[in-house]
Structure formats: structure tokens, C-alpha cells
C-alpha positions as a Python dict, from the first residue, in 0.01 Angstrom:
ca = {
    (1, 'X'): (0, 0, 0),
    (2, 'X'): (-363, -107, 102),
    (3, 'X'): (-395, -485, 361),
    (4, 'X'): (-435, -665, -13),
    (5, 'X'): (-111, -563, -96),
    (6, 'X'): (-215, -355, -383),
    (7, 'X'): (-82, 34, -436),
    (8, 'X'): (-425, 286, -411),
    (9, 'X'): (-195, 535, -483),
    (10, 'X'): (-267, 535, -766),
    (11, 'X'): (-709, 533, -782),
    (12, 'X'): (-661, 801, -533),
    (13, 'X'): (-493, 1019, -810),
    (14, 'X'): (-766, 916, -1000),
    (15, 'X'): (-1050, 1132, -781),
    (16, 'X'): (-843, 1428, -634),
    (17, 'X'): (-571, 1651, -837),
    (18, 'X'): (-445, 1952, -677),
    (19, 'X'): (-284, 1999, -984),
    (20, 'X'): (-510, 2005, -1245),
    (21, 'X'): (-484, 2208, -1555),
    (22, 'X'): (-632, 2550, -1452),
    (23, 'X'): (-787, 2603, -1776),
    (24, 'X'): (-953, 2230, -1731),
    (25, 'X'): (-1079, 2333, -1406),
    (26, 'X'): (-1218, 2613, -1563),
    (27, 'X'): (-1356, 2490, -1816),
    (28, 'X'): (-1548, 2228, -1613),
    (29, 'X'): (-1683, 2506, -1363),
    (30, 'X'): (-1849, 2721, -1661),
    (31, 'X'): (-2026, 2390, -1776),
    (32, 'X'): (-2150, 2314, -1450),
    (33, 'X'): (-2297, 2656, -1382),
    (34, 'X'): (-2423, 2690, -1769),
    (35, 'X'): (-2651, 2368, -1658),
    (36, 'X'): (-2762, 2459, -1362),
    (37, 'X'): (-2824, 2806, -1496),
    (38, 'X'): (-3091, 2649, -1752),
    (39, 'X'): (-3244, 2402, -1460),
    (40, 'X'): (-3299, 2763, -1240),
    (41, 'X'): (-3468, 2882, -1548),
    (42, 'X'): (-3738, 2651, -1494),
    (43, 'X'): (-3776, 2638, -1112),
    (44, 'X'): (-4096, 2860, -1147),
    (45, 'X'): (-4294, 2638, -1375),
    (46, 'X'): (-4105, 2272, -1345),
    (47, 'X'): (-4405, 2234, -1660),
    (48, 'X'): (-4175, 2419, -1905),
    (49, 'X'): (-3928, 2203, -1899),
    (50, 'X'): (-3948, 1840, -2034),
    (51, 'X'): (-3858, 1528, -1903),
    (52, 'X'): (-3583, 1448, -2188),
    (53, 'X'): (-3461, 1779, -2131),
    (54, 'X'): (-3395, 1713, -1786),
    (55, 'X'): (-3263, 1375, -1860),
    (56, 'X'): (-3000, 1537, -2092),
    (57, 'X'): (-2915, 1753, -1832),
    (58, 'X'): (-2796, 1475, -1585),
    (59, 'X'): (-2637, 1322, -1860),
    (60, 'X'): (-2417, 1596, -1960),
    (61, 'X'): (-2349, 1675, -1581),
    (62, 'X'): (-2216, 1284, -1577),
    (63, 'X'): (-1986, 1343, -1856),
    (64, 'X'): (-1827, 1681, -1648),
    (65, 'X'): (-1788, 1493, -1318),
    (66, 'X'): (-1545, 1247, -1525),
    (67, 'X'): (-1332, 1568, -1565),
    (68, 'X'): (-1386, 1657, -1149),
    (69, 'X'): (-1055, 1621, -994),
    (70, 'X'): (-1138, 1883, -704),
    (71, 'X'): (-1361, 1912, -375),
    (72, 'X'): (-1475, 2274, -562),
    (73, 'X'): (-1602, 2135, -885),
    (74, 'X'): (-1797, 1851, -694),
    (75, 'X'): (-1976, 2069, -482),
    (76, 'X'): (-2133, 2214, -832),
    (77, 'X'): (-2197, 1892, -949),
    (78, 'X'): (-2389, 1812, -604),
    (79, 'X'): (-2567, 2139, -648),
    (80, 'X'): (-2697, 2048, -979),
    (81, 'X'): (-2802, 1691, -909),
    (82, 'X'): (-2995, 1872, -591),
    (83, 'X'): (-3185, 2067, -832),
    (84, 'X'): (-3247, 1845, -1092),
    (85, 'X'): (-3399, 1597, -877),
    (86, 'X'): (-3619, 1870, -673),
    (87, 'X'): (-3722, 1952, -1025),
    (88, 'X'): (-3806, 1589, -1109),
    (89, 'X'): (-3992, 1567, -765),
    (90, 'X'): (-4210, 1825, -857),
    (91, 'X'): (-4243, 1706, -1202),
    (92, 'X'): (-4397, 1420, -1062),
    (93, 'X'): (-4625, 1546, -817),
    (94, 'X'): (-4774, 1747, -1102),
    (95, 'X'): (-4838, 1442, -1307),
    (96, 'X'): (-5190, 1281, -1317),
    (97, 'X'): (-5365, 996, -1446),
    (98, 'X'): (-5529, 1041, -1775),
    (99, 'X'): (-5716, 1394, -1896),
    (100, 'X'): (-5828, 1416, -1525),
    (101, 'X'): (-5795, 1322, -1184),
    (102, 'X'): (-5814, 966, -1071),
    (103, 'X'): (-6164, 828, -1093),
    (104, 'X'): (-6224, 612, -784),
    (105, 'X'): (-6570, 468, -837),
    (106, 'X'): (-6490, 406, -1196),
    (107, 'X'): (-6145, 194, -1076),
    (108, 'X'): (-6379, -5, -858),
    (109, 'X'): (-6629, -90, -1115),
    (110, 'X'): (-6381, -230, -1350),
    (111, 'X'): (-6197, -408, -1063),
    (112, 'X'): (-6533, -618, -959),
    (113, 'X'): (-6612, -663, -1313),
    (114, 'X'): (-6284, -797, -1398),
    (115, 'X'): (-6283, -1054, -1089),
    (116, 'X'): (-6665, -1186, -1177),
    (117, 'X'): (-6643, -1206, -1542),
    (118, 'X'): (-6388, -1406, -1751),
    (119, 'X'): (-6381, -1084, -1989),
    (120, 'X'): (-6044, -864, -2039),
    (121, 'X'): (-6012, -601, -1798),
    (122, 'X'): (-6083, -338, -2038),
    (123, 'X'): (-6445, -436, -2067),
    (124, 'X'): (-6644, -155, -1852),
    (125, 'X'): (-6979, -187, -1710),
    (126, 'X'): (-7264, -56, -1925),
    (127, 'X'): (-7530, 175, -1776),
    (128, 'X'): (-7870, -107, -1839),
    (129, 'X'): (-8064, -252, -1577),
    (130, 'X'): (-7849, -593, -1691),
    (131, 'X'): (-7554, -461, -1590),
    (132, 'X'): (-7643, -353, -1235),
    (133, 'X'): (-7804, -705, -1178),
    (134, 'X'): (-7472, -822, -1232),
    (135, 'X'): (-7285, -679, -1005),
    (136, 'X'): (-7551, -721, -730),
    (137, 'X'): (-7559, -1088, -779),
    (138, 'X'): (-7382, -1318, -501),
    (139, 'X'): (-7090, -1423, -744),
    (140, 'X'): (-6756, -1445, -554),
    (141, 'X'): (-6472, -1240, -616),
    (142, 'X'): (-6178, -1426, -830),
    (143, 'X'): (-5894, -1240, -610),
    (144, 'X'): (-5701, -1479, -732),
    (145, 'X'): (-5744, -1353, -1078),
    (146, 'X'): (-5674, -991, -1007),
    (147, 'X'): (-5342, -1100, -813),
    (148, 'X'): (-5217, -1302, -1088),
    (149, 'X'): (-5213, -951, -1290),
    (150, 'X'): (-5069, -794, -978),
    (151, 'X'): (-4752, -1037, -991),
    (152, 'X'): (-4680, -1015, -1354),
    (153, 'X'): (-4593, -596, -1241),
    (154, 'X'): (-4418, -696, -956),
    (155, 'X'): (-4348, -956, -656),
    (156, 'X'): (-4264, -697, -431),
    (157, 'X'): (-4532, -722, -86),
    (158, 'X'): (-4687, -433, -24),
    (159, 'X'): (-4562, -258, 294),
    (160, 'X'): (-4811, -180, 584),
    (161, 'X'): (-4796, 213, 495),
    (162, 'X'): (-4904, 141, 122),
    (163, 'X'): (-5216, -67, 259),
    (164, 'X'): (-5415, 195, 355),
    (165, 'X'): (-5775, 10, 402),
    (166, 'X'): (-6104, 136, 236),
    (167, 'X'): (-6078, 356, -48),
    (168, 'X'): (-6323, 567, 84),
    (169, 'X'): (-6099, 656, 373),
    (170, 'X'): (-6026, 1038, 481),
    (171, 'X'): (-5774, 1187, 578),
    (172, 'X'): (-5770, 1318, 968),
    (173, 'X'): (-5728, 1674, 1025),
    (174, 'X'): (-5578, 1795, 1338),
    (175, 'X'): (-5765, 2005, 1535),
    (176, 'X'): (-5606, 2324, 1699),
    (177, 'X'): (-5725, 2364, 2020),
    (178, 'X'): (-5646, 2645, 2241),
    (179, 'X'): (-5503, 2648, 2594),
    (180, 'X'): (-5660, 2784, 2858),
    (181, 'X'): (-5528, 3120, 2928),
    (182, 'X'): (-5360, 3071, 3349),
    (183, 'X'): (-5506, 3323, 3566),
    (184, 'X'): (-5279, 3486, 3815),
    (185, 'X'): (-5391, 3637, 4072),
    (186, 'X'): (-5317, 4008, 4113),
    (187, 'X'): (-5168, 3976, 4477),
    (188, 'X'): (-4888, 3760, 4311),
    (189, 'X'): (-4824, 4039, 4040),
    (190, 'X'): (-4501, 4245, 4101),
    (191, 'X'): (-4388, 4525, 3912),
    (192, 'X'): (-4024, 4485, 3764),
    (193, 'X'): (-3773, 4775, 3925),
    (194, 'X'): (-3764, 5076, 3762),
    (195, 'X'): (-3408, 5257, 3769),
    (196, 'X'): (-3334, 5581, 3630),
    (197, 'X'): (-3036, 5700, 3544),
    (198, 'X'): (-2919, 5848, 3791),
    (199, 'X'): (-2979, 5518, 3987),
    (200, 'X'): (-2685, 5357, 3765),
    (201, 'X'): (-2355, 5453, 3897),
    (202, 'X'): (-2090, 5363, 3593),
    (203, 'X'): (-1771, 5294, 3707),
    (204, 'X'): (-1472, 5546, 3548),
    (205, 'X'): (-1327, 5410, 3214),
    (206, 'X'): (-1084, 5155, 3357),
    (207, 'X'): (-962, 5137, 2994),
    (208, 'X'): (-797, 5454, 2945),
    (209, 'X'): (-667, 5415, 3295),
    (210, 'X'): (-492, 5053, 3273),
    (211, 'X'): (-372, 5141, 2945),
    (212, 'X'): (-184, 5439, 3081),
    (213, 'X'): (-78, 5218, 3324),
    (214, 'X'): (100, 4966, 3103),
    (215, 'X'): (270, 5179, 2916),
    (216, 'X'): (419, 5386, 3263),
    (217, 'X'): (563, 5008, 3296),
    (218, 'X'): (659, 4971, 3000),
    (219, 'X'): (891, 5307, 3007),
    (220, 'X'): (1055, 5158, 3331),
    (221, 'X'): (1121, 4788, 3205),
    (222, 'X'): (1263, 4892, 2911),
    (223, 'X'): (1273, 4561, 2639),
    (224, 'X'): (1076, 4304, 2810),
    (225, 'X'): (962, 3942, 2724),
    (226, 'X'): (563, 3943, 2589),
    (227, 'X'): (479, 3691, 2865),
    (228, 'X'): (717, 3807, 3174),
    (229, 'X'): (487, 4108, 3109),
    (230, 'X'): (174, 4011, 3083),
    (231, 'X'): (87, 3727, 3291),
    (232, 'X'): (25, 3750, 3615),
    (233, 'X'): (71, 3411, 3788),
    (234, 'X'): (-220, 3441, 4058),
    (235, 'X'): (-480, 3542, 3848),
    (236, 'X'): (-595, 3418, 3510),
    (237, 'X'): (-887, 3647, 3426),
    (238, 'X'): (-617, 3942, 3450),
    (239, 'X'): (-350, 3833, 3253),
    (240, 'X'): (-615, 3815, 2960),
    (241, 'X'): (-725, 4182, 3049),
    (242, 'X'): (-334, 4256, 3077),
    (243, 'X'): (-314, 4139, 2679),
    (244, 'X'): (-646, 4338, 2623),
    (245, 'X'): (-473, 4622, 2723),
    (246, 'X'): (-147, 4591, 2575),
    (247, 'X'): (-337, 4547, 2260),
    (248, 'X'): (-445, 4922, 2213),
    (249, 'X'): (-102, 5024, 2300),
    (250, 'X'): (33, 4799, 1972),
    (251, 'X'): (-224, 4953, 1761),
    (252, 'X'): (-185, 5337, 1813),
    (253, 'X'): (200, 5249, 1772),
    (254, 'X'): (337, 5331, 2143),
    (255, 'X'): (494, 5005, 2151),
    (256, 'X'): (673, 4758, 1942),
    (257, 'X'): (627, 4389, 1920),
    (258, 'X'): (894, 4146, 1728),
    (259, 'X'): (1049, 3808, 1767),
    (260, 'X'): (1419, 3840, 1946),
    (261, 'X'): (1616, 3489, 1980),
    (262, 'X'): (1251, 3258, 1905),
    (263, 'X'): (1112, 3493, 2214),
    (264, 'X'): (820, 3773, 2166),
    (265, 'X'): (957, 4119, 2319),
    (266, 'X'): (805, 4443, 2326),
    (267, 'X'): (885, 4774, 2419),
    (268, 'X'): (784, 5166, 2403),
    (269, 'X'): (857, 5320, 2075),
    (270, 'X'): (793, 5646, 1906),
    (271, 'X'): (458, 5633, 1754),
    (272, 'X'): (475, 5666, 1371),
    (273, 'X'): (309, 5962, 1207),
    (274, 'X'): (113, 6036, 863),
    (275, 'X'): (455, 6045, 661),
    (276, 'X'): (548, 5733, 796),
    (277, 'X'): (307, 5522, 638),
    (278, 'X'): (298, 5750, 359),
    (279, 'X'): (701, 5623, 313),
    (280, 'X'): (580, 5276, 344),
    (281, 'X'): (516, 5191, 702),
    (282, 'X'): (220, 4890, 675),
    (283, 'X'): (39, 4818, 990),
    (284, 'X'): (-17, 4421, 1053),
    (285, 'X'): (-303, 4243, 1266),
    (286, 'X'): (-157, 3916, 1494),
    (287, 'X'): (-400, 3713, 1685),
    (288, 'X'): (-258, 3564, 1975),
    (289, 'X'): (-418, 3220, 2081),
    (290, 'X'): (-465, 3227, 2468),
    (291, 'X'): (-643, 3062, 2682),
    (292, 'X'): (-507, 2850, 3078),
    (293, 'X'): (-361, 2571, 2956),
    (294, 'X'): (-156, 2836, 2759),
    (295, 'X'): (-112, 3091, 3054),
    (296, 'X'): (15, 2739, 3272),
    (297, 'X'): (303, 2657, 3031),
    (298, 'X'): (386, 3000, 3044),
    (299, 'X'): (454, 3016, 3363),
    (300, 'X'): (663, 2712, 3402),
    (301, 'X'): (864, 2788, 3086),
    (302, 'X'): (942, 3146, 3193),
    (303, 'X'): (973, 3063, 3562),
    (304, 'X'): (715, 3375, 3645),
    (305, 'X'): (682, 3394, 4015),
    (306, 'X'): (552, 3749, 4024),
    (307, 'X'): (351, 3959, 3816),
    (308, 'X'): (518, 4286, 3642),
    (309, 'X'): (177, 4454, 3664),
    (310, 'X'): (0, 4519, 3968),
    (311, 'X'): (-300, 4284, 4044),
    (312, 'X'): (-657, 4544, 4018),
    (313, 'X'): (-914, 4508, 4209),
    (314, 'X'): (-1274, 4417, 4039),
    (315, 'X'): (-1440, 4678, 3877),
    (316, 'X'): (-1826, 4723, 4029),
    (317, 'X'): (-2184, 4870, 3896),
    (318, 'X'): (-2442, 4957, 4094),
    (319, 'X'): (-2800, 4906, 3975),
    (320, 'X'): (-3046, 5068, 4209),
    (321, 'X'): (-2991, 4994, 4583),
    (322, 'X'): (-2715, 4691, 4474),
    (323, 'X'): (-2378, 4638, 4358),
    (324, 'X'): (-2261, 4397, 4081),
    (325, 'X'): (-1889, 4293, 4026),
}
């Protein structure tokens, strides 16, 4: 019930319906792409196609989008109306005025004869000796004439960007210019370090070690809560590697995971073999949301006051004469 006390219930209805008739739906999506398959026909040469033609093409795509109950089928009507009026853009770009381009000098001629003569404004200048006295005498213009003619097209004023001065106006080009190259001098030049490889020291795998480590736990624990296990309350960074870790062990199959009482448990199992999943045995992906406000609640939930797996110490590189934790 909207503040007018009227029900919009209802004109909401009216624009979305998840349950449309699928075959409606349908229908409406393979007249929407038959359209804008015959717009993309023309997109190469917008000249092929003609104006009506276009104009029949936004009418039919009106008469779909009466039928568009769904965010799906509204996107292709956007589409369409995107191309159509790119297409019209360029239609009109392409158009010009007469057999030729636009004449200038001649639009200037008529204009001056038009405001010094009482003539029509289709009377042109002729090319005699009488003709060119006329427009050099000292007659003043009728402007007043000209915008009389302006204001029977439209009322509208002219904004400053349309006003654009002197016909004979061009058009300023930028000019690139190029910046002056800095010089450095050559005392200031240093050489970047060069290591080779035997300067980079790689620490062992920790991977394969930790994860041997977990599951050594693991076999001693026995059943164990998911967080009890894996947090460690000291040290944030670790209890994420700790669930890194634990991860690998899940996917070979060395340990179990599932829900027991609304808590996550795992444990060591046997890992399954060929024939297993041959039987039926499915493998299934979880990803487990985790960041410190996370890790915080779990600690005060679970009451974790130590961790189950030892705290490591920071792994370390050495590039050249330096070490990097």
C-alpha cells in the first residue's frame, strides 16, 4: 500500500513476472534477436538500410517490450534501441544538403539579397555588372526581415555553442609538441643488481611439510571441531595458512569434513581409491568465507585459548646479500 493509500501491487505485476509463460518468454527473445540480427546486417554500410526500415524496426521492438515481463528480455530490448539509434546517428552524419556539400558563399549571397530586396528568398543573384552594383551599394541590412523567417521555424534562442561567429572561421588544430628529452647525468646512473641463481636461496617447500604436519595432528586428536583446529588465537595470518593447509588434505581424501550437531568436524579417513568413485563416490568443492571478524567470533564462541597447531615461524628468501620475510 503506497503513502496515497493506493495498492502498487498490482502495476508492479504489471512490469516484472517471474512467472511468465516460458514459451512467451521465448517467443519474445527470438523476436528481439531476429531484429537486431537485421540492424547488425547493416552496421557496415548504415546507407543500405532506409530510414522507414529502421523506423519499423523500433516500432516492432515497441510492440515486444509490451510482452517484457523480465530483467533478461529488457536487456535485448536495450541492446536493440542501442543499435538502432547508433545506426540513426550515423545515418545522419552521412546526410548532406542537396546533390553536394553545403555551399557557403552561395548561402551568403542569397541571405544579403533577401535582407536588401523586398523579393522572395528564392530569387538568386545574377552574374551582370547590375547585380554586383547591388550588393556593393550602402543599403542596410533588413535583419529584421530575415528574423521574422527565423521565428516562424522556431522561438528557441540560440545557445552560445551554436553561435559560432564568422562563417569563414577555422577550426584550431592542436599542435603536438615534444618534450624535451631530461638529461641525466652519468655519475647519477646505477646499474640495477644482478643476482644469479645461485644468489637466490629458496626456502624448502613448507607445503608438503605443514601438510604432513596437520595430518600427524589430526591422527592424535581423533574427531575434532573445524575451528578448535584451525585457529590459532594469537595469530591471524596463520590460522588462514592453517585452513590452506587443511585444504589439500580434504582434497586428496585423507580427511573427512561433515556437519555433526550444527558444528563442522573433521577427521583422518581412509583415502578413497579408483573403484570408489567408480561405485559412485562424487567429490564436492566448499568455499569457506573467512576473514578476522570471522576468526574473532570464533574464538569467543568456541572459547579457544590455545592453538591445536603449533605457531611456525616466518618463512624467509634471500635475494643477493639480504633476507626477505
Amino acid at each position: 500500500m503506497s503513502d496515497n493509500g493506493m495498492d502498487t501491487t498490482e502495476d508492479f505485476n504489471e512490469v516484472f513476472d517471474p512467472d511468465q509463460d516460458p514459451e512467451e518468454k521465448r517467443a519474445v527473445r527470438q523476436n528481439y534477436r531476429s531484429l537486431t540480427k537485421k540492424i547488425e546486417e547493416h552496421q557496415a554500410n548504415p546507407n543500405d538500410i532506409t530510414t522507414q526500415d529502421l523506423l519499423k524496426h523500433v516500432s516492432e521492438a515497441d510492440t515486444l517490450f509490451d510482452r517484457v515481463k523480465g530483467p533478461q528480455e529488457a536487456t535485448l530490448d536495450s541492446h536493440l534501441l542501442l543499435m538502432a539509434s547508433n545506426m540513426g546517428a550515423q545515418k545522419a552524419r552521412a546526410m548532406k544538403s542537396g546533390s553536394g556539400a553545403f555551399d557557403i558563399d552561395d548561402f551568403v549571397g542569397k541571405l544579403v539579397h533577401f535582407m536588401r530586396d523586398q523579393k522572395g528568398p528564392e530569387d538568386t543573384l545574377s552574374d551582370d555588372s547590375d547585380g554586383e552594383d547591388y550588393i556593393a551599394n550602402l543599403t542596410p541590412l533588413d535583419w529584421d526581415r530575415i528574423g521574422r523567417k527565423a521565428m516562424a521555424k522556431s522561438r528557441r534562442v540560440p545557445p552560445i555553442g551554436f553561435m559560432l561567429g564568422p562563417l569563414s572561421i577555422e577550426q584550431k588544430k592542436r599542435t603536438l609538441t615534444r618534450r624535451a628529452k631530461l638529461e641525466k647525468s652519468k655519475e647519477d646512473e646505477r646499474k640495477p643488481q644482478q643476482l644469479n641463481e645461485e644468489d637466490i636461496q629458496r626456502s624448502e617447500n613448507e607445503t608438503t611439510k605443514n601438510v604432513a604436519v596437520l595430518q600427524a595432528i589430526l591422527d592424535q586428536t581423533g574427531s575434532i571441531n573445524l575451528f578448535e583446529f584451525v585457529i590459532n588465537p594469537e595469530n591471524f595470518a596463520q590460522s588462514v595458512e592453517n585452513i590452506f593447509y587443511l585444504s589439500f588434505l580434504i582434497r586428496d581424501g585423507k580427511v573427512a569434513f561433515e556437519m555433526q550437531d550444527g558444528e563442522p568436524f573433521i577427521y583422518t579417513c581412509e583415502q578413497p581409491q579408483d573403484k570408489d568413485y567408480e561405485e559412485g563416490l562424487k567429490k564436492n568443492q566448499m568455499v569457506l568465507e573467512f576473514d578476522r571478524a570471522t576468526w574473532q567470533r570464533a574464538i569467543e564462541v568456541f572459547n579457544i585459548k590455545e592453538t591445536t597447531i603449533p605457531t611456525r615461524k616466518p618463512a624467509q628468501t634471500r635475494l643477493g646479500d639480504k633476507w626477505y620475510g
